[in-house]
C-alpha positions as CSV (number, residue, x, y, z in Angstrom):
1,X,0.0,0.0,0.0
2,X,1.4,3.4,-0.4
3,X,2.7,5.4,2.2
4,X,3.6,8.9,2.6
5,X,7.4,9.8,3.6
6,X,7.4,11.4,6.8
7,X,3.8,12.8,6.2
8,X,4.2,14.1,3.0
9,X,4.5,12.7,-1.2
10,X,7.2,11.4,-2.0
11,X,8.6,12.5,-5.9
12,X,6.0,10.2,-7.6
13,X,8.5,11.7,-10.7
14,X,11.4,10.1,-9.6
15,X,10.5,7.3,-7.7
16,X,8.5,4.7,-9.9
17,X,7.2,2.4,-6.9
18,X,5.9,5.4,-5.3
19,X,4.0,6.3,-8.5
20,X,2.3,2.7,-9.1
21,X,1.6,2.9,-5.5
22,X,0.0,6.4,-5.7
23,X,-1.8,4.7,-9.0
24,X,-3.0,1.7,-6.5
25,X,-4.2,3.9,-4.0
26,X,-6.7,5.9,-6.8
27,X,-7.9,2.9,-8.1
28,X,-8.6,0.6,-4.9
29,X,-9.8,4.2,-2.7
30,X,-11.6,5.7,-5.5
31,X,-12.4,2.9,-8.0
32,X,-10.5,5.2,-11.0
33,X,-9.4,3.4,-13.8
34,X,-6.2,3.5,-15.4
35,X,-7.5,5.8,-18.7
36,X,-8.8,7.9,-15.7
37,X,-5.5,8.4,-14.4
38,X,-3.6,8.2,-17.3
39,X,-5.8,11.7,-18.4
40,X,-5.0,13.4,-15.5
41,X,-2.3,16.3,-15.2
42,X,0.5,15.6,-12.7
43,X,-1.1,18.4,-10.3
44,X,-4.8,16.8,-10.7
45,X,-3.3,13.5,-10.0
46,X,-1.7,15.0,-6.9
47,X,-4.3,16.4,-5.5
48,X,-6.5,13.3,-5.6
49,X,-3.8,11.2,-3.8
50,X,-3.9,13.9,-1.1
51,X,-7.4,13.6,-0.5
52,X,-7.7,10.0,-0.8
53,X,-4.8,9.8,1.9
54,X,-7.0,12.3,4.1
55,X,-9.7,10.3,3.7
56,X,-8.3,7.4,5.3
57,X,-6.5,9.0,7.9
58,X,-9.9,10.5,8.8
59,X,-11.3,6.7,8.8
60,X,-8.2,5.2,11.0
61,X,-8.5,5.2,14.4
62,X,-5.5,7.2,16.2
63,X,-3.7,5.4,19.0
């Protein structure tokens, strides 16, 4: 599953894990399909990883 580095996005530019994993996310969180992400601008595609991780950071209980 991805994970932020310390709280924030890794370079999903540079790091190619990080970008399938960010890719995962959107498609398991928001059921998006590939063509849907593969349309997107790099700032759109962003932006939905940030609110899909806030999402689920709502949904996790904190310990």
């Amino acid at each position: 599953m991805f994970r932020p580095v310390f709280g924030g996005l890794p370079d999903l530019a540079e790091d190619e894990k990080a970008f399938w994993d960010a890719q995962g996310l959107l498609a398991r969180w928001f059921r998006m399909q590939p063509s849907e992400m593969d349309a997107m601008e790099a700032d759109e595609f962003v932006r939905w990883v940030k609110q899909a991780l806030e999402q689920i950071s709502l949904q996790t209980p904190r310990q």
